[in-house]
N, C-alpha and C positions, 0 to 999 in steps of 0.2 A: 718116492714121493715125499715121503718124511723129511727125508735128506737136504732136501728140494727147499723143503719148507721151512727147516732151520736154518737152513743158508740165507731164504729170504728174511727171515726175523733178524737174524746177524744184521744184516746188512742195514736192514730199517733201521733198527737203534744205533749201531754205526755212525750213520747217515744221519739221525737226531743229535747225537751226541756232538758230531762236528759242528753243526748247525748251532747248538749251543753255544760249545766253546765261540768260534767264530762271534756270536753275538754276544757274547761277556768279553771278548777280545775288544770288542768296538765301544763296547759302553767303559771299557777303561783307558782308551784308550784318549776316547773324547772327553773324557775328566780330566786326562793328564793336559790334551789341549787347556779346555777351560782352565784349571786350576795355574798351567806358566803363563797363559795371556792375563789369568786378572794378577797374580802377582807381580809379572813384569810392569802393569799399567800401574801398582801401587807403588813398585821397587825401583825402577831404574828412573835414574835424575835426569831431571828436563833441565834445560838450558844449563845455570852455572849451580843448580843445587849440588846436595851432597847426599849419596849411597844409602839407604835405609832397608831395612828388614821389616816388613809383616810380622808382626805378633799379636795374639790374641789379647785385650786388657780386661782385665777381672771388672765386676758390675758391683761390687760393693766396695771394696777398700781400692777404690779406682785410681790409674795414675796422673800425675799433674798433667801431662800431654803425650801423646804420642810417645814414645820412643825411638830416639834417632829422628826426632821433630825437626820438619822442613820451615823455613821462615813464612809465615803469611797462613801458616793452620791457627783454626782457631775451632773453639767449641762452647756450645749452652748446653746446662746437664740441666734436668729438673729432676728431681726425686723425689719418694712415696716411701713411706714404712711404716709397717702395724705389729707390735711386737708386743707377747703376750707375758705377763709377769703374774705372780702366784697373786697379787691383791689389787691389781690394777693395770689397765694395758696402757700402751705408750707408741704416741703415734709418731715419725719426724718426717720433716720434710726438710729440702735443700735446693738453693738454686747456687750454682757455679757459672763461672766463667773463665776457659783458659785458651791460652794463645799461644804462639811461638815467634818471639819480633827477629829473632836469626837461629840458622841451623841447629838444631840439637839442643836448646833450651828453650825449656816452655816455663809457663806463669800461670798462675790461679789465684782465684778470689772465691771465697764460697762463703754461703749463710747459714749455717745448720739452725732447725728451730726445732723445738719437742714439746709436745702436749701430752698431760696424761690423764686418764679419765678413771676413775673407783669401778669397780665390779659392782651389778646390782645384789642387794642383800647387807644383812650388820656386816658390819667391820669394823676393828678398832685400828684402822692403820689410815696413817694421814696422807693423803693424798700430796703427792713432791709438786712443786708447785711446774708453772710452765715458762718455759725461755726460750729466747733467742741463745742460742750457744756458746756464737763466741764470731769475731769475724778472722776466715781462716783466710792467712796469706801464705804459699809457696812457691819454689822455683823445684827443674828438676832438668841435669845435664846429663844425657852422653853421651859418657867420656870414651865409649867403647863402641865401634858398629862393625862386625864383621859379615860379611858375606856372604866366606867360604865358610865359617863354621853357623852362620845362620844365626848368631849370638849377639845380643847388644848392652849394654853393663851401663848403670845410670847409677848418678849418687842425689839427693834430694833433699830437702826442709820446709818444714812446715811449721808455722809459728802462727799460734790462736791466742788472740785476746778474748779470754771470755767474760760474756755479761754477768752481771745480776740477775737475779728471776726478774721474772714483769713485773710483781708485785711488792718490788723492794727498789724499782730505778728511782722513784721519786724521794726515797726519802736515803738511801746511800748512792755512793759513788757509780759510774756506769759502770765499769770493769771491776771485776774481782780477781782476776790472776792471769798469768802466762801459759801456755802448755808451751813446749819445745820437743821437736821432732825428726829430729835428723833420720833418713832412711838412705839401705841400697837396694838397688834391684839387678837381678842377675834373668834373663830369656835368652830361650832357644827352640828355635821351630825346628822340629824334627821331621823330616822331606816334605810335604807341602801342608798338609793338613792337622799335624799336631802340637801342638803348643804348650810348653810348659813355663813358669814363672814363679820366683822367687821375692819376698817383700820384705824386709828386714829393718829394724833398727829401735831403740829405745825411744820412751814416750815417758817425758819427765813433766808431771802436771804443779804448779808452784803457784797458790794461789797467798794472798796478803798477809801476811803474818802469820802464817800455819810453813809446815813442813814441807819438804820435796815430798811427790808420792811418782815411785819409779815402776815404770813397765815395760817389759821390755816384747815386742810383736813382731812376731815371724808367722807371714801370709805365705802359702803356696800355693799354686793354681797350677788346674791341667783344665786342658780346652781340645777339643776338636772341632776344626771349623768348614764346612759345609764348601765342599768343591764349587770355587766360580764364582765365590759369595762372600760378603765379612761376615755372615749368622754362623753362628756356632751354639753349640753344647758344651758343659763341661762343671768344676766344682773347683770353690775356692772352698780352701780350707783356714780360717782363721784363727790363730793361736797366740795368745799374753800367757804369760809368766808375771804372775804380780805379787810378791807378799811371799813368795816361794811355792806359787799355787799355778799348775796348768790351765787354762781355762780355753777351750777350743769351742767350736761353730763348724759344723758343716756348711755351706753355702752352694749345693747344685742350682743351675741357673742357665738361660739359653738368652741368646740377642738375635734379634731378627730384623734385616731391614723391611723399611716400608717405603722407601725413597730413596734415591741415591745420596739425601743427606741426610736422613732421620732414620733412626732404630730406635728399638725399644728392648730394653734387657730385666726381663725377669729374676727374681732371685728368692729364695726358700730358704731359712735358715733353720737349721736341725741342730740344739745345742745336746753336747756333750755328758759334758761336766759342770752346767749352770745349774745349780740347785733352786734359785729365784726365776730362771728364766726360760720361756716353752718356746712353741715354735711362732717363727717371725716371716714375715714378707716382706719384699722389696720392690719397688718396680722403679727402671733409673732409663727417660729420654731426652736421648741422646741428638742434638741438632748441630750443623756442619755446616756454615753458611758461608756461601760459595765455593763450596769443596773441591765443582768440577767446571767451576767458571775459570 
């Protein structure tokens, strides 16, 4: 009777355990569907377009367009940030616009503007005043789309004419200097779901009659993006070299759609090594108009 009775226990959890497997069988099996139907619907070229790869783009040091940009994409970013300093916080916002007029090269236009407001309580420190930024114009090509290695290689520029504070247009010049920004980027999606990216390149800021001041910024980012979907998870990590000085940011951050042409991407920034600077938030949406007309 014992005997009897452990045979039948065997059997039962046996009998569970296949039951299981078999249904984690299915549920990977229909991620793998989902996951090549929406890459296929994002990857593979309609009529005379050309070949592109799926990659995840970072939410903060974002890219000009697409990578391996189809002709007739185009995009509106609007952005939020609240960033906390040891004598006074500092808010920015941004509106973009970027396009792609033929295969693999996109264009941007963007406004960065920043306010900043005193901490309540004495202080002897003066509040910086508030501006429009600078009006940023860039392109950004590539030169690279592979495939089989799931790889695409872009090289970039970005050139900002920056204002004057508000409080100084009327009585100097509207611009006060050049920034210059040449960048490369290096991606590769690692089998469906994981994403890694590279940002790279010197940022030489040259304002009227003062000196170069050089930096040089290396972004890398890891993503994980959510089977069947563009929403993802993941952390950019932000790093200048300025003055002979590391200066990095943590950035984890997730993007979620809410529409087949709108998401919204979150972002957190965890500094380092900022001695002046605490934690910061970001919120960057994202709109795609007529994405899937």
């Amino acid at each position: 009777m014992k005997k009897n009775f452990g045979t039948l226990v065997f059997m039962t959890m046996f009998i569970g355990l296949s039951h299981a497997q078999q249904v984690t069988d299915s549920i990977r099996l229909e991620r793998i569907i989902l996951d090549s139907l929406f890459l296929a619907e994002i990857e593979e070229p309609k009529d005379y377009q050309k070949p592109k790869v799926l990659h995840a783009e970072p939410l903060y040091i974002d890219l000009i367009r697409d990578l391996g940009a189809r002709k007739g994409e185009k995009e509106w970013n609007v952005g939020f940030g609240m960033f906390d300093r040891r004598d006074f916080n500092k808010y920015e916002a941004l509106v973009e616009y970027e396009w792609a007029p033929v295969d693999r090269l996109g264009f941007e236009v963007e406004v960065p503007v920043t306010l900043f407001n005193l901490r309540d309580g004495p202080t002897d420190v003066e509040r910086p005043s508030n501006r429009v930024e600078s009006l940023k114009l860039a392109t950004q090509w590539s030169f690279l789309v592979s495939e089989k290695a799931k790889t695409t290689l872009a090289l970039g520029y970005i050139h900002e004419f920056e204002f004057v504070d508000l409080n100084r247009i009327s009585r100097e010049d509207l611009f006060k200097g050049n920034i210059y920004n040449p960048f490369f980027i290096a991606a590769k999606r690692w089998g469906r779901n994981y994403h890694t990216l590279i940002y790279t390149g010197p940022r030489i800021e040259k304002e009227f009659s003062q000196r170069r001041d050089f930096t040089y910024e290396i972004h890398t980012n890891f993503h994980y993006m959510i089977t069947g979907t563009r929403n993802f998870i993941g952390l950019e990590v932000n790093k200048e070299i300025h003055q002979g000085k590391l200066e990095t940011v943590l950035r984890p951050q997730m993007r979620v759609g809410l529409a087949d042409n709108l998401l919204v991407g979150i972002v957190t920034g965890i500094p380092i090594n900022r001695g002046q600077e605490g934690m910061s938030s970001f919120v960057r949406i994202i709109y795609e108009p007529g994405i899937f007309h």
